[in-house]
SEDO-932051 format. One record per residue (C-alpha): residue number from 0; y, z, x. Coordinates in steps of 0.05 Angstrom, whole numbers, always signed. Each point is the difference from the previous one (the first is absolute). Layout:
BEGIN
i; c2; c3; c1
NUM; Y; Z; X
...
//
This chain:
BEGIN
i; c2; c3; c1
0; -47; -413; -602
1; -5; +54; -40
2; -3; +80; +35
3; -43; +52; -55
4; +27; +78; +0
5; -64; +34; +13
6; +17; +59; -36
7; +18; -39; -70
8; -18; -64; -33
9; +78; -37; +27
10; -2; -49; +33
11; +57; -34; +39
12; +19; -70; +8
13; +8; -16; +76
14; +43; -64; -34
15; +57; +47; -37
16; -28; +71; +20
17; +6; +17; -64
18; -56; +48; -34
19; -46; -36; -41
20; -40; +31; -51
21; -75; -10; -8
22; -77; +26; -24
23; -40; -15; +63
24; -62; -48; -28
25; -57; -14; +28
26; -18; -66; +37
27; +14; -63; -29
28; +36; +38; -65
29; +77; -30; -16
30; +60; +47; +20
31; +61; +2; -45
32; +73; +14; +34
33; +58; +27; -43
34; +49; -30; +44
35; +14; -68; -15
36; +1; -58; +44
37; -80; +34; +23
38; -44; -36; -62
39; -73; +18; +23
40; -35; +28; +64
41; -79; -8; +14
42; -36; +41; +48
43; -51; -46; +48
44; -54; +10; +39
45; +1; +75; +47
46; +22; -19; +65
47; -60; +46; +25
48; +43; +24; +61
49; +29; +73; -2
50; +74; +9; +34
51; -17; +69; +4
52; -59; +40; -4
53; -28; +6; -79
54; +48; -54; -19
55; -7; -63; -30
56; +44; -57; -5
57; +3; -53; -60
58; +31; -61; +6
59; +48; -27; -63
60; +26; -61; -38
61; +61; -6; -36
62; +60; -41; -31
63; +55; +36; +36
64; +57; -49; +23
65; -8; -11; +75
66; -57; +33; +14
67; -79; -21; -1
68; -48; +58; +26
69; +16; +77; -15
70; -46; +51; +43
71; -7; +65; -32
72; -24; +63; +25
73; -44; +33; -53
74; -19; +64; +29
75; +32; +33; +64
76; +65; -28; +31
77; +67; -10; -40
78; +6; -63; +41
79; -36; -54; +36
80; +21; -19; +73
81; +10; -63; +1
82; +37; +2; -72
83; +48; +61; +33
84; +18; -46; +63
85; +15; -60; -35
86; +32; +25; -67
87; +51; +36; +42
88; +12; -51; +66
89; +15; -43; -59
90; +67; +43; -22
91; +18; -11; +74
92; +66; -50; +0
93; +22; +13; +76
94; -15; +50; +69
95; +49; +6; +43
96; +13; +39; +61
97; +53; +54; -3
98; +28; +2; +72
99; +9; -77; +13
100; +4; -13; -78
101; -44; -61; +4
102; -52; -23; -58
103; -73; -7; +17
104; -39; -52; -28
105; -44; +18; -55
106; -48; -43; +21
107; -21; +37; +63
108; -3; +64; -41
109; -55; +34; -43
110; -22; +74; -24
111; -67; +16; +27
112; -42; +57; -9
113; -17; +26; +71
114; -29; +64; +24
115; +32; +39; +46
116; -30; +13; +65
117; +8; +78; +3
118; -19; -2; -84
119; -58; +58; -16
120; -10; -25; -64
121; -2; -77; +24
122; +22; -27; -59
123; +51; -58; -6
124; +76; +14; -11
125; +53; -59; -16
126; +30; -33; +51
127; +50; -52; +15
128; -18; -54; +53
129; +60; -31; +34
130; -24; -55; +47
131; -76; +25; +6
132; +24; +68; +10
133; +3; +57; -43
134; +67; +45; -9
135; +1; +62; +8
136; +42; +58; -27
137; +47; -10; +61
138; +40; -59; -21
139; +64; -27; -27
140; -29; -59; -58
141; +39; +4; -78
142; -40; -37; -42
143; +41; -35; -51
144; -45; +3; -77
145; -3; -13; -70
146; -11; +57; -38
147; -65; -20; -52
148; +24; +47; -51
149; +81; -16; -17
150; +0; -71; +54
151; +62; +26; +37
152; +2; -11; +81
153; -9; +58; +35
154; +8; +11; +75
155; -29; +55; +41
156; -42; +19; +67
157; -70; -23; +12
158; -20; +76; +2
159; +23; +2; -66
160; -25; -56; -26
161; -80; +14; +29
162; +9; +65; -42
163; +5; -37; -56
164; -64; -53; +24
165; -36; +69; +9
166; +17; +34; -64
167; -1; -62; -48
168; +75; +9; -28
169; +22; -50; -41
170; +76; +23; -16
171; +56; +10; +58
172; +45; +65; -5
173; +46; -37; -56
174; -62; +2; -49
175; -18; +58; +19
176; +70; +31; -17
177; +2; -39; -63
178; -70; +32; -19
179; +7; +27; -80
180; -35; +65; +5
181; +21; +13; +70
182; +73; -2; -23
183; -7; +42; -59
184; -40; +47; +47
185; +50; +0; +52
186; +56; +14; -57
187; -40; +62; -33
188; +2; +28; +73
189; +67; -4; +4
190; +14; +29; -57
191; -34; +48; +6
192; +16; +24; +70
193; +74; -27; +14
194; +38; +57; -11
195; -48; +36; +54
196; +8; -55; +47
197; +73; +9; +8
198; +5; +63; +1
199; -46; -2; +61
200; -61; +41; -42
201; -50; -55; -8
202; -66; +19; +46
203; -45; -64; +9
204; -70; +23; -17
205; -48; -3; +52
206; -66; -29; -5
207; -45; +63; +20
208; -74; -20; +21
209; -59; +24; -44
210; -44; +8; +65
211; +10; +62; +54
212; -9; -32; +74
213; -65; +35; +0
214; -18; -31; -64
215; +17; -68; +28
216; -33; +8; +65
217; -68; +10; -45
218; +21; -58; -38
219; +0; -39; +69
220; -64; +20; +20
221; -31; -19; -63
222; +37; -71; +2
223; -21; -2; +74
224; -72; +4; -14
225; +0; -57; -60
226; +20; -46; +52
227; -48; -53; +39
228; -25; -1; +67
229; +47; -58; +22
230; +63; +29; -21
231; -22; +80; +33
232; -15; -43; +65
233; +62; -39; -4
234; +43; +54; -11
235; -34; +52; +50
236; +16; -56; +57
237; +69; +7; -5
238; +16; +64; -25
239; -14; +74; +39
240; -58; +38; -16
241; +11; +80; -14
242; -36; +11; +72
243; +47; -57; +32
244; +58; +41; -24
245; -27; +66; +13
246; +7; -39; +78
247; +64; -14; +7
248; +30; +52; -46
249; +28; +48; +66
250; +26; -66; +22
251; +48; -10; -54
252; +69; +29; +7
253; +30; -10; -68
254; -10; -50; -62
255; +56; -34; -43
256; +46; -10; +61
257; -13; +74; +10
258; +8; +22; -65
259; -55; +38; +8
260; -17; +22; +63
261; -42; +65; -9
262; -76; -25; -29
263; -20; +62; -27
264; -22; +13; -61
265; -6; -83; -9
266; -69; -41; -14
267; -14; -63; +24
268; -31; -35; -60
269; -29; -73; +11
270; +2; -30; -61
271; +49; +20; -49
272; +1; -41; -60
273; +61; -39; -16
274; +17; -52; -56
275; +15; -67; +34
276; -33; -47; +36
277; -26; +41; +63
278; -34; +51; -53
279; -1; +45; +49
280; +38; +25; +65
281; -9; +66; +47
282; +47; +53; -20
283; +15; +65; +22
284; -13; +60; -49
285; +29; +69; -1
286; -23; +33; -63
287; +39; +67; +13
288; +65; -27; -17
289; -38; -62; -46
290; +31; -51; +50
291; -31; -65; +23
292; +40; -43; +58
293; -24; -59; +25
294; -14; -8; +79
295; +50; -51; +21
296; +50; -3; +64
297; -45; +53; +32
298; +30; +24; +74
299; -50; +7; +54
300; +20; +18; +74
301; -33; -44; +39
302; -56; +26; +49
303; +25; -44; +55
304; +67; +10; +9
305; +12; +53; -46
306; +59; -25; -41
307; +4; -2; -74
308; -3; -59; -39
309; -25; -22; -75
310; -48; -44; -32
311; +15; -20; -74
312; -73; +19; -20
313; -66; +31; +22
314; -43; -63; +7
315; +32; -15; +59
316; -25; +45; +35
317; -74; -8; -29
318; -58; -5; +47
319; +42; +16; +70
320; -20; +57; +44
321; +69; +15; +24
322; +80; -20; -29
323; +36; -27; +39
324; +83; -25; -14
325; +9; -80; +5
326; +19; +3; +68
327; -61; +30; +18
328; -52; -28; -41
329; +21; -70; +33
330; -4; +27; +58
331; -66; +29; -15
332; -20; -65; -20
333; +29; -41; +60
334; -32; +56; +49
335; -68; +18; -37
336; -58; +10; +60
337; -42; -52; +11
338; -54; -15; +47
339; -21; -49; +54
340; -73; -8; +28
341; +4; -20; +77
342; -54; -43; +36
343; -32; +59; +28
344; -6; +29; -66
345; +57; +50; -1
346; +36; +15; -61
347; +77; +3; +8
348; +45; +22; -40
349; +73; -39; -18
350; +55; +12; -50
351; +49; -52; +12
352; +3; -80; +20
353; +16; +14; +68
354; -48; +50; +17
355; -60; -48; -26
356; +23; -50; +50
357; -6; +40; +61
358; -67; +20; -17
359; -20; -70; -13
360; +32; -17; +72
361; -36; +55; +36
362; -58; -24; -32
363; +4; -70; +20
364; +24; +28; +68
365; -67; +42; +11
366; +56; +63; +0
367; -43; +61; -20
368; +42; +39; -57
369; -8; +52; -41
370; +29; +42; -48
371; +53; +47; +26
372; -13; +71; -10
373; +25; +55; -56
374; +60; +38; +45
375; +20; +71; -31
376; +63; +15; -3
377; +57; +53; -31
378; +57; -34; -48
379; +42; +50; -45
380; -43; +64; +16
381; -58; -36; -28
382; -62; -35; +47
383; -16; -76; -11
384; -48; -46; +24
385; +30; -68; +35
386; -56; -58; +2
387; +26; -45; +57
388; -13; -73; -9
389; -40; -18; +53
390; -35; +11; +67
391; -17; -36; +55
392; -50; +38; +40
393; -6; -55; +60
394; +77; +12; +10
395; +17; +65; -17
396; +47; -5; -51
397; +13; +20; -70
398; +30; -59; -39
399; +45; +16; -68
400; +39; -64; -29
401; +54; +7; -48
402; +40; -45; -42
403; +75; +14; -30
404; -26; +30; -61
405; +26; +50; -47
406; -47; +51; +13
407; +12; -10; +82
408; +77; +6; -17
409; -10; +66; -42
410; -50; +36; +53
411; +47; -19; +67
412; +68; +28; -48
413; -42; +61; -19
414; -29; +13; +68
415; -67; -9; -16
416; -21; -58; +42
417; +25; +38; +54
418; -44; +57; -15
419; -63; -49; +6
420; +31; -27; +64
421; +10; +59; +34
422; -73; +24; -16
423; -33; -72; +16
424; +39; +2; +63
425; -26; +71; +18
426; -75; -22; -12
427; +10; -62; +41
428; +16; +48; +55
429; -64; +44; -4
430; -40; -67; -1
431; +33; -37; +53
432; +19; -59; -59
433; +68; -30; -14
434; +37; -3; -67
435; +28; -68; -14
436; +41; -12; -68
437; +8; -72; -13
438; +32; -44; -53
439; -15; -73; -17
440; +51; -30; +41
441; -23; +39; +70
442; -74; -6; -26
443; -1; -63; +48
444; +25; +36; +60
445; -57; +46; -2
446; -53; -53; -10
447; +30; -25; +64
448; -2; +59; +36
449; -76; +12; -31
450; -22; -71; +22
451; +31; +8; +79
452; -35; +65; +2
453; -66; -34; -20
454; +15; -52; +46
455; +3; +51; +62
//
């Protein structure tokens, strides 16, 4: 295989990786190589298939030793993906696992490119495949290599060694270091600036950006508007809109682990554009101080049970009405109202397991019920409303059933529940009803007690 540098006539043997100097022909025209050992190279027929869009890929014979079929890329890429997965698995000697130290066989292994499922720009990054499953960044592989460039074994992690999949390098650190011109620019630099570096003088220049934050937000929006529909949709699904925000901005508490926790003076801005893969990711602006922070470990308190808690990011919390903690949003979930159509076409309201069941029994039991009714009542200097479970007209009673759950826990140590009692009682009274509280394991008892009162 052969790889062509798009930006120069070079072309590098996939073989020796060395650069190889030609004049592109046309079609069908001979190639001379300088190198020796490479005699002649003919380019065939177009392959009529585009790796990427505007491309065009040409397939190659040649007389290199061990090797039949080059693929070059003439226009676009540096590298084709199939030649970039093989040419490096290829260097691969051994994978082993760090923590129990034992080799994996190379034969259940590959690099694949795969996207990944939370990708905006879908596009395919390297991947190693252990067993049918890709690795992630989380993991404890060393890959064991042969460098192309000086053929000395190398061993280091598999994160390291997908960098080098990603970015094409074809020398380890050694011939790096050993690089000509980077040692005699690494000697003029010292040199030059020793005598400062001892003495504690020497200021590391910092790269300053060309672009104010205002000038780069501009520079987002006109990026934002070159893009296609797909990749605007795509990105808008996950990511909060400026009036999303503008929502649950006096919800927010502090940003950054609560490095910031006063908002003003800070714009939410959508789509800020970045240079990696994502392209571009919500970031908050202030352009008083030029300052740009991105929205991540954001503290809400939740609207439940009022205690603080944090989310690492804002999408989170996209598309929900109310925040809630973990606790409570399981609970939320577990709990959620639901509704239950009786025979006589009553609808009836349930939240839990339990309370489903005993309208279904009344129902088969020709037990008229009904939905309890909204109490008022005082808590904390501040009126509430208190929607009993159930009523059962036919027997007087107001039915609530409860289960050991966190929120029951919470409201009888706070002294809430016993707020709604007291009240539920006292409107019993006016009505002549009774106020039963029930759990699932006395639920039977008054089923009993319902069915002997039928009975006389």
């Amino acid at each position: 295989m052969v790889v062509f540098n798009s930006a120069s006539t070079i072309i590098y043997c996939v073989n020796c990786w060395k650069p190889l100097k030609f004049i592109l022909p046309q079609r069908g025209d001979p190639m001379g190589c300088e190198r020796e050992g490479l005699k002649k190279y003919e380019i065939g027929q177009s392959a009529a298939k585009s790796v990427r869009k505007g491309s065009t890929t040409r397939f190659i014979t040649h007389e290199c030793t061990g090797m039949t079929k080059l693929i070059a890329n003439l226009k676009g890429s540096t590298l084709i993906d199939s030649m970039e997965v093989d040419l490096h698995f290829k260097t691969i000697e051994s994978i082993r696992e760090k923590t129990t130290n034992k080799e994996i066989a190379l034969t259940s292994c590959s690099i694949e490119k795969i996207v990944a499922k939370y990708s905006n720009t879908k596009e395919p990054i390297a991947k190693m495949v252990i067993n049918k499953k890709p690795i992630s960044r989380n993991n404890s592989y060393f890959v064991k290599f042969v460098c192309p460039t000086c053929k000395a074994t190398r061993e280091i992690t598999l994160n390291l060694f997908m960098r080098r999949v990603s970015k094409n390098t074809t020398r380890c650190f050694c011939c790096m270091n050993e690089d000509t011109d980077k040692c005699k620019k690494q000697s003029g630099f010292m040199k030059q600036n020793m005598s400062k570096i001892l003495e504690g003088e020497y200021v590391k220049p910092v790269k300053v950006s060309h672009k104010t934050i205002s000038e780069h937000l501009d520079f987002s929006k006109g990026e934002w508007e070159k893009e296609d529909i797909e990749f605007i949709n795509n990105y808008n699904f996950t990511h909060l809109s400026l009036e999303e925000f503008s929502n649950i901005l006096p919800k927010i508490k502090g940003v950054g682990n609560s490095k910031l926790v006063n908002l003003e003076g800070w714009s939410y801005f959508p789509n800020y554009r970045v240079f990696n893969q994502t392209r571009y990711t919500p970031m908050l602006v202030n352009l008083s101080t030029n300052v740009v922070e991105k929205p991540q470990y954001i503290t809400f308190d939740c609207e439940n049970c009022g205690n603080s808690f944090t989310h690492r990011d804002l999408e989170i919390v996209k598309n929900k009405l109310k925040i809630f903690c973990q606790g409570c949003t399981l609970t939320n979930r577990t709990f959620r109202l639901r509704s239950h159509i009786t025979k006589n076409g009553t609808k009836i309201l349930w939240q839990s397991i339990p309370e489903r069941r005993f309208i279904e029994w009344c129902d088969e039991h020709s037990i008229e019920i009904k939905n309890g009714p909204s109490i008022q009542y005082m808590f904390q200097d501040k009126m509430h409303a208190y929607r009993v479970d159930f009523e059962l007209p036919t027997f007087k009673r107001l039915i609530e059933i409860k289960d050991d759950h966190c929120w029951h826990k919470q409201q009888l140590a706070s002294g809430k529940f016993g707020a709604k009692e007291t009240a539920a009682i006292e409107w019993c009274k006016s009505k002549d009803y009774t106020f039963i509280v029930v759990f699932p394991k006395t639920l039977q008892g008054l089923k009993d007690l319902l069915l002997k009162s039928c009975k006389i």
